[in-house]
C-alpha positions as CSV (number, residue, x, y, z in Angstrom):
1,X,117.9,-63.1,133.0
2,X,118.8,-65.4,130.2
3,X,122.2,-64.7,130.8
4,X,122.2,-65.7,134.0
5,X,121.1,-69.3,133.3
6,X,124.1,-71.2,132.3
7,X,125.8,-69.5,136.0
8,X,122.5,-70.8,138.0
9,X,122.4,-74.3,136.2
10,X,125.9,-74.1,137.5
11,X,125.0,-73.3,141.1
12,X,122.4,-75.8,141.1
13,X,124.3,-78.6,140.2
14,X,127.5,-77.8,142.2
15,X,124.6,-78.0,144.9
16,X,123.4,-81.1,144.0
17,X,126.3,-82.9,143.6
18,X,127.3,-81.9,147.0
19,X,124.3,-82.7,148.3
20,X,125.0,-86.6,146.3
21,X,128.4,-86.8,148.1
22,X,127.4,-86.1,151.7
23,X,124.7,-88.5,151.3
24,X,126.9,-91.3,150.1
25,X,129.8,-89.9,152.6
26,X,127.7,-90.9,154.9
27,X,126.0,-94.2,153.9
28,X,130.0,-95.3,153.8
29,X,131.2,-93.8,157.2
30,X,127.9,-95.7,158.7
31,X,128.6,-99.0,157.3
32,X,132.6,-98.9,157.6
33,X,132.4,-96.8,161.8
34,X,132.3,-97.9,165.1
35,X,132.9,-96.0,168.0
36,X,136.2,-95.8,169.3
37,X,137.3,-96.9,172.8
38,X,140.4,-96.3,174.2
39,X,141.4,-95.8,178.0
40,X,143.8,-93.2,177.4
41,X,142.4,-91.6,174.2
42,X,139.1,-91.1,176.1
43,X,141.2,-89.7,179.3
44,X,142.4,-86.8,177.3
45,X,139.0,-86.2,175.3
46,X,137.6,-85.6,178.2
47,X,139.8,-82.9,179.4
48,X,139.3,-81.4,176.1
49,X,135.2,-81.9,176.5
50,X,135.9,-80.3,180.4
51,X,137.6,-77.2,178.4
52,X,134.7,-76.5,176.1
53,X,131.6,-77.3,178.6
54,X,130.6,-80.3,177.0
55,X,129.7,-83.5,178.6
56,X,131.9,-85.6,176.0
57,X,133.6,-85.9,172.9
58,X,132.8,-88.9,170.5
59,X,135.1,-90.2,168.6
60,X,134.7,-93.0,165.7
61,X,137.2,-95.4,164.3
62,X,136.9,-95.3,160.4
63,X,138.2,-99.0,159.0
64,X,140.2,-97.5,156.2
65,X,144.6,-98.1,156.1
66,X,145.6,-94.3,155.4
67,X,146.6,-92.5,158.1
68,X,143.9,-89.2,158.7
69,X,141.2,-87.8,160.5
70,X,138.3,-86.1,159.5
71,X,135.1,-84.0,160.2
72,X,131.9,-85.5,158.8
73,X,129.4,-83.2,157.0
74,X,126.5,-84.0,160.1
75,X,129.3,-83.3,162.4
76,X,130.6,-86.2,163.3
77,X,134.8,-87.0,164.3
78,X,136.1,-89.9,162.7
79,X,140.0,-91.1,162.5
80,X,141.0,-93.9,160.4
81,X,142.2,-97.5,161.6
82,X,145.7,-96.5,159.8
83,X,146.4,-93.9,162.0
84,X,144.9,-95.8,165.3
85,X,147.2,-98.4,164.5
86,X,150.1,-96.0,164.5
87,X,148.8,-95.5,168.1
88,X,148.5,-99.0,169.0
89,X,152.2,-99.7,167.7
90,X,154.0,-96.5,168.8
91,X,154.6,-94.6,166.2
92,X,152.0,-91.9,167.3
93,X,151.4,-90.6,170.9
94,X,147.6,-90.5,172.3
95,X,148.5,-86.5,172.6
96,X,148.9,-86.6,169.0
97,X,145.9,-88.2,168.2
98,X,143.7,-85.7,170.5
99,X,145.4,-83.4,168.5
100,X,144.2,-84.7,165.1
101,X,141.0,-84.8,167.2
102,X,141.0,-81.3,168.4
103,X,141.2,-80.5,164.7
104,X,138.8,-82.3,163.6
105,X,136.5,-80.7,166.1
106,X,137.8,-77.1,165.4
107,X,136.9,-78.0,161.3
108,X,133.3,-78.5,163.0
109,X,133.3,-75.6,165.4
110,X,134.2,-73.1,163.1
111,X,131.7,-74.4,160.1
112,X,134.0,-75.3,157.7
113,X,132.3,-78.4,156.6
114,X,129.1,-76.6,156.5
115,X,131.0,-73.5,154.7
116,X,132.3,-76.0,152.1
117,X,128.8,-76.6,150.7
118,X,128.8,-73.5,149.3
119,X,132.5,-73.0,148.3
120,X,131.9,-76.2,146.3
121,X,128.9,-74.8,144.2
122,X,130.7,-71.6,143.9
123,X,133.5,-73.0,142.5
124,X,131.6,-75.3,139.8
125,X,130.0,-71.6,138.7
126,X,133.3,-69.9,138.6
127,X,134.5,-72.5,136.7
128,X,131.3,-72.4,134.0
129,X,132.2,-68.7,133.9
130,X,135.9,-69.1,133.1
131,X,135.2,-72.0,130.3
132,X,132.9,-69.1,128.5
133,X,135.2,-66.3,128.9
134,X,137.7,-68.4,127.6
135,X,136.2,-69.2,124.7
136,X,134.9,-65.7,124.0
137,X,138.1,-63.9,124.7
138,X,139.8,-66.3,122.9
139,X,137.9,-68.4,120.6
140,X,141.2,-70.7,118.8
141,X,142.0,-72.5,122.1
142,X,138.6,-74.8,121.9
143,X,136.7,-76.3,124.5
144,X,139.2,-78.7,126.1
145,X,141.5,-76.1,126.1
146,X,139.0,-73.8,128.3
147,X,138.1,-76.7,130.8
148,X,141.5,-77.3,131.2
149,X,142.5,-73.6,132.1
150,X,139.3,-73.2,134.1
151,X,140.0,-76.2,136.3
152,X,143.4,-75.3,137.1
153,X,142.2,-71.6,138.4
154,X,139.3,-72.9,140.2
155,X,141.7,-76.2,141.4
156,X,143.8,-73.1,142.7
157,X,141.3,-71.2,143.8
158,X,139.7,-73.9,146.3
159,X,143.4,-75.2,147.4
160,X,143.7,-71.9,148.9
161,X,140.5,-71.5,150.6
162,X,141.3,-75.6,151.8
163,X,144.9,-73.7,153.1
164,X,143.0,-71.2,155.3
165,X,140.4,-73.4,156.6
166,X,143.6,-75.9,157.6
167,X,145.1,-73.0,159.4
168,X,142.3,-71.5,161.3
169,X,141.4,-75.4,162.2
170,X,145.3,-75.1,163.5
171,X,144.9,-71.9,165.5
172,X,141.8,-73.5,167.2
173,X,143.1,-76.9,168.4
174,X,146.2,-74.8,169.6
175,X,143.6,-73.0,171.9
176,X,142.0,-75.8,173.1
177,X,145.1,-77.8,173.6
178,X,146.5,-75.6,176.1
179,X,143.2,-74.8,178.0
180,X,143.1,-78.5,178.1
181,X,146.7,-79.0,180.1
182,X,147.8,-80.9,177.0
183,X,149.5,-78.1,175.1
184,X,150.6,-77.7,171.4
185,X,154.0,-80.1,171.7
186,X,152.1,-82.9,170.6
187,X,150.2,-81.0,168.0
188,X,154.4,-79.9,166.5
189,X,156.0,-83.1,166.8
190,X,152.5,-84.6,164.6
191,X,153.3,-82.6,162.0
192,X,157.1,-83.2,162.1
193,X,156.4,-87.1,161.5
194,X,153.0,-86.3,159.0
195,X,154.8,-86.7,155.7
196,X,156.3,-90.1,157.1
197,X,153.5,-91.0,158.2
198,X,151.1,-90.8,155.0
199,X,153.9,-91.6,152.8
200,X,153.2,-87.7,151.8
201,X,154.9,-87.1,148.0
202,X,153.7,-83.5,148.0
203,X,156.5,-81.9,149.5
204,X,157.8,-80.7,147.2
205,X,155.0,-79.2,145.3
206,X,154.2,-75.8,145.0
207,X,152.1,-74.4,147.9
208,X,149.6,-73.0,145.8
209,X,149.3,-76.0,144.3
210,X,148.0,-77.8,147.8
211,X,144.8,-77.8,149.6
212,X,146.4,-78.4,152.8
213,X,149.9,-76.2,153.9
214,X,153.1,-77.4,154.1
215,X,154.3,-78.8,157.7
216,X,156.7,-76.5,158.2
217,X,154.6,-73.4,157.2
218,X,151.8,-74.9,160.1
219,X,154.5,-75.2,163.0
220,X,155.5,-71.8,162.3
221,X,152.1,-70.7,162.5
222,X,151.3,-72.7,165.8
223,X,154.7,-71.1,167.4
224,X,153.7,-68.0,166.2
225,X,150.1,-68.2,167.6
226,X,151.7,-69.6,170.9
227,X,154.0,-66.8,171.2
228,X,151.4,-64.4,170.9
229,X,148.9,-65.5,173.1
230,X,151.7,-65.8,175.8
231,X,152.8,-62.4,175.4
């Protein structure tokens, strides 16, 4: 049992911290959100809230300047003033913001924010473990050393899980998107302008090195699930 304690001190506080960050997540989405009104943004949210039985789709305008979207811990789909105002100047369709939006809601749907609670502790007790194999198996490297080896397995580790989640959040707004009438066009030509968009320098990094997959490597899975489900 003693044994155990240094991997459920890890689990605890992985836990807790989470538990911190949605809390102050949050506090900061509430004081920087306001629902978001749009005419045509709310003509095709409700075609996608007609496809899933649901009386509506809310969607709140996040006053931050980088372009994204995301899916609150309580639930909640936000995306960013940046990326309205891509909208608003024409650099971004309103079918490719309901696709950021059908993504956002798959992220929700499929409980991968919930799901990320416990990734995150699990990953803070991995990463305890690691630092004490490390050190056992080989005792010369020191504890900087350790961290440092630890955090880029775990850093690996969690990018991939990030990459699977991205993809199955993909597959999902694909679905919804063509029971909707809307379709997955908007949903390719988004990602072929993404990196232009965000000003994106990770291009050229190694995939396992990212939490979220490459553009290309998401069109080809969209096509892909297209084709399928067609066939």
């Amino acid at each position: 049992m003693i044994k155990l304690i240094p991997l459920l001190l890890a689990i605890g506080w992985g836990l807790a911290a989470y538990m911190f960050s949605a809390w102050r997540t949050k506090q900061m989405l509430d004081a920087q959100s306001v629902p978001l009104k749009d005419p045509e943004l709310e003509r095709l949210t409700r075609r996608m809230a007609a496809a899933l039985d649901l009386p509506e789709i809310r969607v709140n305008l996040f006053n931050i300047e980088p372009v994204n979207g995301l899916a609150a811990p309580d639930g909640r789909i936000f995306l960013t003033k940046g990326f309205y105002d891509r909208f608003r100047s024409g650099s971004v369709t309103a079918e490719e913001l309901a696709s950021v939006i059908a993504h956002e809601l798959a992220h929700v749907a499929l409980g991968h924010t919930r799901r990320r609670m416990i990734d995150f502790s699990g990953q803070n007790a991995v990463f305890v473990s690691l630092v004490a194999l490390f050190l056992r198996a080989i005792p010369v490297i020191g504890p900087l050393i350790a961290m440092f080896m630890a955090n880029m397995i775990t850093g690996a580790l969690a990018a991939r899980m990030s990459r699977r989640d991205e993809f199955e959040a993909d597959a999902w707004a694909s679905a919804l998107l063509i029971k909707s009438g809307i379709g997955t066009a908007p949903q390719i030509s988004l990602f072929e302008k993404l990196e232009r968009l965000t000003g994106n320098r990770a291009a050229s990094a190694p995939a396992w090195a990212l939490s979220h997959p490459k553009s290309a490597e998401r069109i080809k899975a969209i096509r892909a699930n297209e084709a399928r489900w067609t066939a």
